[in-house]
C-alpha positions as CSV (number, residue, x, y, z in Angstrom):
1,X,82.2,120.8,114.4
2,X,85.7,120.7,113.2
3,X,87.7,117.2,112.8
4,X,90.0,117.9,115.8
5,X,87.1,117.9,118.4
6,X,85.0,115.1,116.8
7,X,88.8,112.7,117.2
8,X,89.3,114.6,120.7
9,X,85.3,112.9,121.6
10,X,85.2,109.5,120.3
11,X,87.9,107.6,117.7
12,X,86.0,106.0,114.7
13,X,82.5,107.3,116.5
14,X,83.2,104.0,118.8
15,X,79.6,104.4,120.4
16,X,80.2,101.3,121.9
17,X,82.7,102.3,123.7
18,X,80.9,105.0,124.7
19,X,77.9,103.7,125.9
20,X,80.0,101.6,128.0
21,X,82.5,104.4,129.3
22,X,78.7,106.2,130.2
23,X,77.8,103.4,132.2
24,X,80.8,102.9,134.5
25,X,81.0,106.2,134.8
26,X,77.2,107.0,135.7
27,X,77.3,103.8,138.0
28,X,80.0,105.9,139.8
29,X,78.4,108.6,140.1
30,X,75.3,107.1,141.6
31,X,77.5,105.3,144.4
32,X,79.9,108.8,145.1
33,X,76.6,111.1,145.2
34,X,74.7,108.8,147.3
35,X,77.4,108.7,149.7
36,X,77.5,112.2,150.1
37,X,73.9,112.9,150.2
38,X,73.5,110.7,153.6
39,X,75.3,113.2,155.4
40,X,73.1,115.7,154.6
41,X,69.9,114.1,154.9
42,X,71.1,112.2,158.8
43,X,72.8,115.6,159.8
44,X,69.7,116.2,162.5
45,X,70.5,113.1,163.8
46,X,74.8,113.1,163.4
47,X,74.6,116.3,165.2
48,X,73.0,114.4,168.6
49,X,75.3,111.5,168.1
50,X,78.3,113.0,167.5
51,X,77.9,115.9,169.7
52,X,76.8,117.3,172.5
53,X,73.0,117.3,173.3
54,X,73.0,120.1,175.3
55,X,72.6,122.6,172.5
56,X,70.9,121.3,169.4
57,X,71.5,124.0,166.9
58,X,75.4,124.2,168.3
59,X,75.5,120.6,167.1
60,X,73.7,121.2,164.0
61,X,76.3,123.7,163.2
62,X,79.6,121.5,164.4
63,X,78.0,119.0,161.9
64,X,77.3,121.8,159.2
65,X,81.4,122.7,159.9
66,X,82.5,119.4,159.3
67,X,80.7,119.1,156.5
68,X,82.3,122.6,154.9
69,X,85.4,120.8,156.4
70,X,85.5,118.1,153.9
71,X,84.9,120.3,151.1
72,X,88.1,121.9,152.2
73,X,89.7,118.8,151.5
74,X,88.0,118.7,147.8
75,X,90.8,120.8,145.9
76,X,93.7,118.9,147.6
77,X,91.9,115.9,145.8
78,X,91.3,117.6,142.8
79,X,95.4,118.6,142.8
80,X,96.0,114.8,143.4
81,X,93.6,113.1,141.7
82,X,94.2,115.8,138.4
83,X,97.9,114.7,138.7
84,X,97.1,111.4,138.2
85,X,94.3,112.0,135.6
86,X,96.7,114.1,133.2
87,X,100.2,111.9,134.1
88,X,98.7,108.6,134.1
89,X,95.2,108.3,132.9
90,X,91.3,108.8,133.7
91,X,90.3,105.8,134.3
92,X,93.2,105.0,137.0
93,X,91.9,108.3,138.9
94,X,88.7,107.7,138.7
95,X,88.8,104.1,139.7
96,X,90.8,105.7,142.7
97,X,88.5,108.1,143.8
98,X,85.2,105.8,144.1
99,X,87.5,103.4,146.0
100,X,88.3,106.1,148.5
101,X,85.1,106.9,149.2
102,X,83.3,103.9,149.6
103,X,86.0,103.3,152.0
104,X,85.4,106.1,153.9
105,X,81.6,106.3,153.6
106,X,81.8,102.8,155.4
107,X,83.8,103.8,158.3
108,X,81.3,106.4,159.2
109,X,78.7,103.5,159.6
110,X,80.7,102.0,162.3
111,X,82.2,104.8,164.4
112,X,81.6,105.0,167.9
113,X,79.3,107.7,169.6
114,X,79.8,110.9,171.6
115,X,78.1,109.4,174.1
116,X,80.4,106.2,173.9
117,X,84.1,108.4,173.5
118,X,83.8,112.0,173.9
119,X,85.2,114.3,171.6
120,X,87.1,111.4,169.8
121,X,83.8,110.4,168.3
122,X,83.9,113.9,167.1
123,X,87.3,114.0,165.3
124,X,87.0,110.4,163.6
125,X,83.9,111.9,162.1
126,X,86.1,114.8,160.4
127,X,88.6,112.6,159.4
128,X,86.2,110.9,157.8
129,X,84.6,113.7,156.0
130,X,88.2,114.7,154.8
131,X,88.7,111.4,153.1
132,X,84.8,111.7,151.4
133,X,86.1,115.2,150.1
134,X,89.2,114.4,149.2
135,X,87.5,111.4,147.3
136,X,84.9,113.6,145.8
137,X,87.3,116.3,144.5
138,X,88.7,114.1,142.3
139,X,85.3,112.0,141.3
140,X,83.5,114.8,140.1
141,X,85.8,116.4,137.9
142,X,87.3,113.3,136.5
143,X,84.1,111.5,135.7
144,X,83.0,114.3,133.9
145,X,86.1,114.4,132.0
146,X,86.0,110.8,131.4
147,X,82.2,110.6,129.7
148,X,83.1,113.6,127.5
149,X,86.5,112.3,126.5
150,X,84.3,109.2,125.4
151,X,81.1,110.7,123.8
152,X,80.7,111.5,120.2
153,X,80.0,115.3,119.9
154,X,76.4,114.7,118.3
155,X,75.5,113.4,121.8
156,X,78.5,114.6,124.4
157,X,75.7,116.9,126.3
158,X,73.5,113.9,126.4
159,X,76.1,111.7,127.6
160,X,77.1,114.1,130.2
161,X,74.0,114.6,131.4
162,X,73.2,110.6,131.9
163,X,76.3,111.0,134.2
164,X,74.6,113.7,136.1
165,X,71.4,112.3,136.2
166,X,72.9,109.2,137.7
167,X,74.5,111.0,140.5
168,X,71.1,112.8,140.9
169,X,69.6,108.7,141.1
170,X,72.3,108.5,143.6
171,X,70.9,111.4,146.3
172,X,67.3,109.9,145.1
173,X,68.0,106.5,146.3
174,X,69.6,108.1,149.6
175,X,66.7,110.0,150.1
176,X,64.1,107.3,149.6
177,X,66.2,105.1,151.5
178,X,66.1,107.8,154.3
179,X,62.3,107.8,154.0
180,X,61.9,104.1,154.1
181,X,64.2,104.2,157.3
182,X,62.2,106.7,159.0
183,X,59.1,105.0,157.8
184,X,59.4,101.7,159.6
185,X,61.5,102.6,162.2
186,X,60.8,104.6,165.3
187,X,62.6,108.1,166.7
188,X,64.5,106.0,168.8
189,X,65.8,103.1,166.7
190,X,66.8,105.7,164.2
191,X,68.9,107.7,166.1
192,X,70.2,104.6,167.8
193,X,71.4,102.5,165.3
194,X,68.9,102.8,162.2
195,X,71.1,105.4,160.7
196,X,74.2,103.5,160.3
197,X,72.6,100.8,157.8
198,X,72.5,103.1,154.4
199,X,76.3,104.2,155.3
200,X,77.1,100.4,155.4
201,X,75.9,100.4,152.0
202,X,78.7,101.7,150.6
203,X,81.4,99.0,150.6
204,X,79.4,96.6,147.7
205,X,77.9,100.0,145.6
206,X,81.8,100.8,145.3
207,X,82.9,97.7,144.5
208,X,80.6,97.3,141.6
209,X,81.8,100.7,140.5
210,X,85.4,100.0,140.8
211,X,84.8,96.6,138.6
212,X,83.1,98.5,136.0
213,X,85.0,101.1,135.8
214,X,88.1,98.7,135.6
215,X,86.7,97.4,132.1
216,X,86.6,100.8,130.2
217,X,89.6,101.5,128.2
218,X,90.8,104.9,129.1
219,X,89.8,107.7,126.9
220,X,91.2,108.2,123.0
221,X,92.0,111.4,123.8
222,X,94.3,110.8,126.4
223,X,95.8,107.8,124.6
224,X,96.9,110.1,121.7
225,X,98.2,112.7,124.1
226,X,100.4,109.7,125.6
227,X,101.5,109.0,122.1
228,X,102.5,113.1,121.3
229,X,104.0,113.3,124.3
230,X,106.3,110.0,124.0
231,X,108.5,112.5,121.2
232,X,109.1,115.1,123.8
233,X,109.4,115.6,127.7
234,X,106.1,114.5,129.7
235,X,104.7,117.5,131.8
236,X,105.6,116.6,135.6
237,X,103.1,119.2,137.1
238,X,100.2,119.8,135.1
239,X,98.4,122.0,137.7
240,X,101.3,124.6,137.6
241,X,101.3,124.7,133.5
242,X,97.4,124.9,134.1
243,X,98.0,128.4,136.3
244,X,100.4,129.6,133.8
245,X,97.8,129.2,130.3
246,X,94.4,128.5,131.7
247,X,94.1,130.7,134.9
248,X,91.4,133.1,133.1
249,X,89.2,129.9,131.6
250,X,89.3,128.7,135.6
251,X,88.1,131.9,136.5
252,X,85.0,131.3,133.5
253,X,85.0,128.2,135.1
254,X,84.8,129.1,138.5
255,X,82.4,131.8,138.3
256,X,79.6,130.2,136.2
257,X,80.1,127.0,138.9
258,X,79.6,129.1,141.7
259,X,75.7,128.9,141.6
260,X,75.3,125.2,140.4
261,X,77.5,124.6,143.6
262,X,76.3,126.8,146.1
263,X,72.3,125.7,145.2
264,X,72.9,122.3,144.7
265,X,74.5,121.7,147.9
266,X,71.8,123.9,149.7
267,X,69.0,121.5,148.3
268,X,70.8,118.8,149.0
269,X,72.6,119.2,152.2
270,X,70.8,122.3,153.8
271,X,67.6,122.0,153.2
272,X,66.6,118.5,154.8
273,X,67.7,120.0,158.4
274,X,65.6,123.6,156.9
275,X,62.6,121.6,155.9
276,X,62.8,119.8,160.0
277,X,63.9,123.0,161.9
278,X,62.3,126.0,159.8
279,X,59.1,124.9,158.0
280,X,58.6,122.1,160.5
281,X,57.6,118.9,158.6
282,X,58.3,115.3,160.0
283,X,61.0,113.6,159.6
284,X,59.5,111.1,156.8
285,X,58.0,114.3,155.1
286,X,61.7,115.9,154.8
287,X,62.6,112.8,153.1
288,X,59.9,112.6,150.9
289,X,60.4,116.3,149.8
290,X,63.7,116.0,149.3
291,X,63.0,113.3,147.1
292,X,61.2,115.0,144.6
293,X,63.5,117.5,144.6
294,X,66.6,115.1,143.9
295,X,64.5,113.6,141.4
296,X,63.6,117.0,140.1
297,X,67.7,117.7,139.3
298,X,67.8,114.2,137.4
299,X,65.0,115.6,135.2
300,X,66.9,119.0,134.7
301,X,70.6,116.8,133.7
302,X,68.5,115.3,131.3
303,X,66.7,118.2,129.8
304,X,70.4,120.4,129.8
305,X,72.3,117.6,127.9
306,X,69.2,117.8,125.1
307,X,69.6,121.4,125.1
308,X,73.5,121.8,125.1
309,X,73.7,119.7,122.0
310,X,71.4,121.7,120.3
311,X,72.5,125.2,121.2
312,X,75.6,127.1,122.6
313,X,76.8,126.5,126.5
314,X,76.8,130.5,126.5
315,X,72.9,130.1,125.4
316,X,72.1,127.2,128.1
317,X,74.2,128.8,131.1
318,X,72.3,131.8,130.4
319,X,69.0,129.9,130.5
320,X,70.0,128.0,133.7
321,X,71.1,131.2,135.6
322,X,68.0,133.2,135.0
323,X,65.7,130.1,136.0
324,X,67.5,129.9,139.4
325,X,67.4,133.7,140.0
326,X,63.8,133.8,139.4
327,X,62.2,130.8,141.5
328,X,64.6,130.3,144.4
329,X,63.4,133.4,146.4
330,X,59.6,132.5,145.7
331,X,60.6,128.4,145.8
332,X,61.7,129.2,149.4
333,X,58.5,131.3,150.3
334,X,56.4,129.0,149.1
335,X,58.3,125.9,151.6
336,X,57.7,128.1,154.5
337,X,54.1,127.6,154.5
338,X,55.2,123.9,156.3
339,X,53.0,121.4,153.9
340,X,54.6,118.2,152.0
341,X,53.1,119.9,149.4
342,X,54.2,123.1,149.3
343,X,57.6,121.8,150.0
344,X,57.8,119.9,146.9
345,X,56.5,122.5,144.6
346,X,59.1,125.1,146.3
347,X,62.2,122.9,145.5
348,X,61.2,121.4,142.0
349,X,61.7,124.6,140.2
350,X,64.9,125.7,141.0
351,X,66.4,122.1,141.3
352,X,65.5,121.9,137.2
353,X,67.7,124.7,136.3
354,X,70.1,123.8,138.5
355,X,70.2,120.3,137.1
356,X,70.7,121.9,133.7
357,X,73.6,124.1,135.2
358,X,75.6,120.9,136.5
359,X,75.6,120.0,132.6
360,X,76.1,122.9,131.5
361,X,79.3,124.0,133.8
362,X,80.3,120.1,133.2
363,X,80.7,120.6,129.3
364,X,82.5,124.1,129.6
365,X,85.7,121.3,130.5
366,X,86.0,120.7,127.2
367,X,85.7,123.9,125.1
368,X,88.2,126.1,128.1
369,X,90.7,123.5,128.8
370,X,93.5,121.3,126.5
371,X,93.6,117.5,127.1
372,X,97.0,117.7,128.5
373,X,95.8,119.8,131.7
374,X,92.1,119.2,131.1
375,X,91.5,116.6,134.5
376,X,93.7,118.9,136.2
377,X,92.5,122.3,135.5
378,X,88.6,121.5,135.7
379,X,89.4,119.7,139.0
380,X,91.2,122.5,140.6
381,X,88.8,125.4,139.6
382,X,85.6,123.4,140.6
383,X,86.9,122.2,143.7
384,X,87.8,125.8,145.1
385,X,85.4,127.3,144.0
386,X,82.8,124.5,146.1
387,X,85.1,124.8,148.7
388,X,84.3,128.2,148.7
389,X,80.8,128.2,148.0
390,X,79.0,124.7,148.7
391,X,81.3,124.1,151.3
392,X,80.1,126.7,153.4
393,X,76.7,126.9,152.3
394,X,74.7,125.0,154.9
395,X,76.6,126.3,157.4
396,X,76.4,130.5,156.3
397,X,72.7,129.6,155.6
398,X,72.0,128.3,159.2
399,X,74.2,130.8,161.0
400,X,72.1,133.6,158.6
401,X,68.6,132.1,159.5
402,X,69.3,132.3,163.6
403,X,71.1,135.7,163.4
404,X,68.7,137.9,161.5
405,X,65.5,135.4,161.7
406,X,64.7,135.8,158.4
407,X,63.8,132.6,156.9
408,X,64.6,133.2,153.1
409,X,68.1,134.5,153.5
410,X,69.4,131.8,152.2
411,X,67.4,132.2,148.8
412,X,68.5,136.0,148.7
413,X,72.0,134.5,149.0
414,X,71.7,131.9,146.5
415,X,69.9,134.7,144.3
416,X,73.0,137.2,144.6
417,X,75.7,134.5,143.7
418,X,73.4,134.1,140.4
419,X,73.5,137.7,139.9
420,X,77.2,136.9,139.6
421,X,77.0,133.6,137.8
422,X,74.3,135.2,135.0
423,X,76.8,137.6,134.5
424,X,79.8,135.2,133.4
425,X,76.9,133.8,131.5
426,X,76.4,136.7,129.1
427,X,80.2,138.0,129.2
428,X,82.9,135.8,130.1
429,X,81.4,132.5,128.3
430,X,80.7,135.0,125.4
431,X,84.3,135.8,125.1
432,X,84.6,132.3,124.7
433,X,82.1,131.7,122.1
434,X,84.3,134.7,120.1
435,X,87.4,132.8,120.2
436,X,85.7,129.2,119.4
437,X,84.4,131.2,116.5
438,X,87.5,132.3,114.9
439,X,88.6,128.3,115.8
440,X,85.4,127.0,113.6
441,X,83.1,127.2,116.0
442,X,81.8,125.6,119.1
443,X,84.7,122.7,120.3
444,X,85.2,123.1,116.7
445,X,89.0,123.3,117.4
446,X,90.6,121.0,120.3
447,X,92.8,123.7,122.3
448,X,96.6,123.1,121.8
449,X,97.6,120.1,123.6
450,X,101.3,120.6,122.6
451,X,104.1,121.4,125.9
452,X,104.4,124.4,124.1
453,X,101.6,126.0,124.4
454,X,101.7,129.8,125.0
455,X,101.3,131.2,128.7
456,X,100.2,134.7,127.7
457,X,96.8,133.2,126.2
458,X,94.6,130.9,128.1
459,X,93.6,127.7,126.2
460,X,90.4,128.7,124.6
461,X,89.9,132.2,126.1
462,X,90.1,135.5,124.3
463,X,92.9,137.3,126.2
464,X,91.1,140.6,127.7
């Protein structure tokens, strides 16, 4: 790797530094991530308490729509929090964004009831979910951005995929916590009041992320672009520049993306209520599935950092797309045979290679996107294209289920957006590699950061 990327990961190999920008950032992670999964996991049960009762899968749906809802809020965050990110720092986004949500994650714990104000119980539910989106939009994005900015490139894949992993800790520790819940309480207490305790959680996990992200410099990639950009005029809108230049590396982007998304958001928020509803398990036996399944995606993070610092992002997406096409249509046949057992082994496989895709679409921030637009850019194509995508995919998946009974769409949906993803796999991140070849290789040349850089080629992109 050329000189320009190894300053653009880590000044003076800092590993200190590092380490601790992995930490805060991880710890993050876990707290946003577990957040987010309790929706999904207490959707059965947010459906009869914010709803009516009358029609349990209407309710399961409303809840399934507010939860696409709040991913519509995700590039609006990814706009503002990118802003931020590029014009004023990393860290000072990123400290923003776990704030948010913890704040928002705690105010679903105390919300009153449909049963206790009608439809208002309803609405301050949504508004909820818009701040957790909003929140998430730019957590995602800008944590990943943060750890690579930090990491030494011997080890940026690794240190990317500790972040991941962490967030996968974070649904783990949701789900267990779920279990545990379910475990010692009744039906009754559960639904009553039982459910509200791991939302409470939220306010201390975010402080503790908020303090240690507070002690982390921001990155040395973004304190040099401060210091270029003190010669000339500062870029006011960084998300316009990034339509102008990078619009074909967002579309790389986007497309690989589109699978992690769409599959992790079906194993994590989907596939609880399918697991109650479809291949009727208990309650404690969803939880418990789910579990290994979250833990499974940890394990995959883990394995896709190893393996992205040892091979090409075109060669690891590739792997990760071709693993998800092939086990998710059996993974799901084998859950509908309505065992604890056969519900783990159908989730584990695909939730491997789809814990090495979040690495693996995480890393592709750095080799399609310049530092000066880089929060903004990776922000704006992830969040559409989840808005898109994981958004709507518990929601499409239930609606598909009921309408044409067939109990693996969702798996032959999952398999066709792979289709697609595999495809930018083998064609559009191998235009990249071409261009990073002429540059010296992979991330072997940092993109230019300058104000001047050219609109008629995207940063790091062959032009077509």
């Amino acid at each position: 790797m050329g000189d320009d990327a190894s300053a653009d990961r880590g000044t003076g190999r800092d590993l200190g530094a590092a380490r601790r920008a992995v930490l805060a950032t991880s710890v993050g992670s876990f707290v946003e991530t577990f957040d987010l999964a309790l929706y999904g996991y207490f959707a059965v049960i947010l459906a009869g308490r914010f709803f009516p009762a009358d029609d349990p899968t209407a309710a399961l749906l409303a809840t399934f729509g507010i939860f696409a809802l709040g991913f519509a809020a995700r590039p609006f965050g990814g706009m503002f929090f990118g802003h931020i990110g590029d014009r004023l720092g990393r860290r000072t986004a990123v400290v923003a964004s776990i704030l948010l949500m913890a704040v928002a994650t705690l105010a679903i714990s105390v919300l009153p009831t449909y049963g206790q104000v009608g439809t208002l119980a309803s609405v301050l539910l949504l508004v909820c979910r818009l701040l957790q989106g909003f929140s998430i939009g730019g957590e995602v994005a800008g944590g990943n951005v943060f750890v690579l900015e930090h990491a030494t490139p011997r080890w940026s894949g690794r240190a990317v995929g500790a972040n991941l992993a962490a967030g996968t800790l974070g649904l783990a520790a949701a789900s267990a916590l779920s279990l545990l819940l379910a475990t010692v309480l009744d039906d009754a207490a559960l639904a009553s009041w039982g459910w509200r305790l791991p939302f409470a959680l939220a306010a201390p996990l975010g402080l503790v992320g908020v303090y240690l992200r507070l002690r982390v410099s921001d990155t040395p990639a973004f304190r040099r672009l401060l210091e270029a950009e003190a010669a000339t005029v500062r870029r006011r809108f960084p998300l316009g520049h990034a339509l102008r230049t990078a619009w074909r590396g967002m579309l790389v982007f986007g497309g690989f993306a589109a699978m992690v998304l769409l599959g992790s958001y079906l194993l994590v928020g989907y596939l609880p209520s399918y697991l109650t509803k479809v291949a009727g398990l208990s309650t404690s036996q969803t939880f418990a599935a789910n579990l290994a399944a979250a833990a499974s995606l940890g394990v995959g993070a883990l394995a896709g950092g190893y393996l992205l610092d040892r091979t090409s992002p075109r060669t690891a997406a590739t792997v990760c797309a071709v693993g998800v096409v092939a086990t998710v249509l059996p993974g799901f046949l084998v859950v509908q045979r309505g065992t604890l057992g056969a519900a783990v082994l159908g989730q584990v496989g695909w939730a491997v290679f789809l814990g090495i895709g979040n690495v693996v679409g995480a890393s592709l921030a750095l080799h399609l996107f310049p530092v000066a637009i880089r929060y903004t850019a990776t922000a704006f194509a992830l969040n559409l294209t989840g808005a898109v995508f994981a958004g709507t995919g518990p929601y499409l998946s239930t609606w598909l289920v009921d309408r044409s009974g067939n109990a693996s769409a969702p798996a032959i949906y999952l398999t066709a957006v792979g289709l697609v993803s595999l495809a930018v796999a083998v064609s559009g991140i191998r235009v990249q590699g071409a261009r990073e070849a002429e540059d010296g290789g992979v991330g072997g040349r940092e993109p230019d950061v300058s104000p001047d850089v050219s609109p008629d080629v995207s940063p790091g992109v062959a032009p077509s």
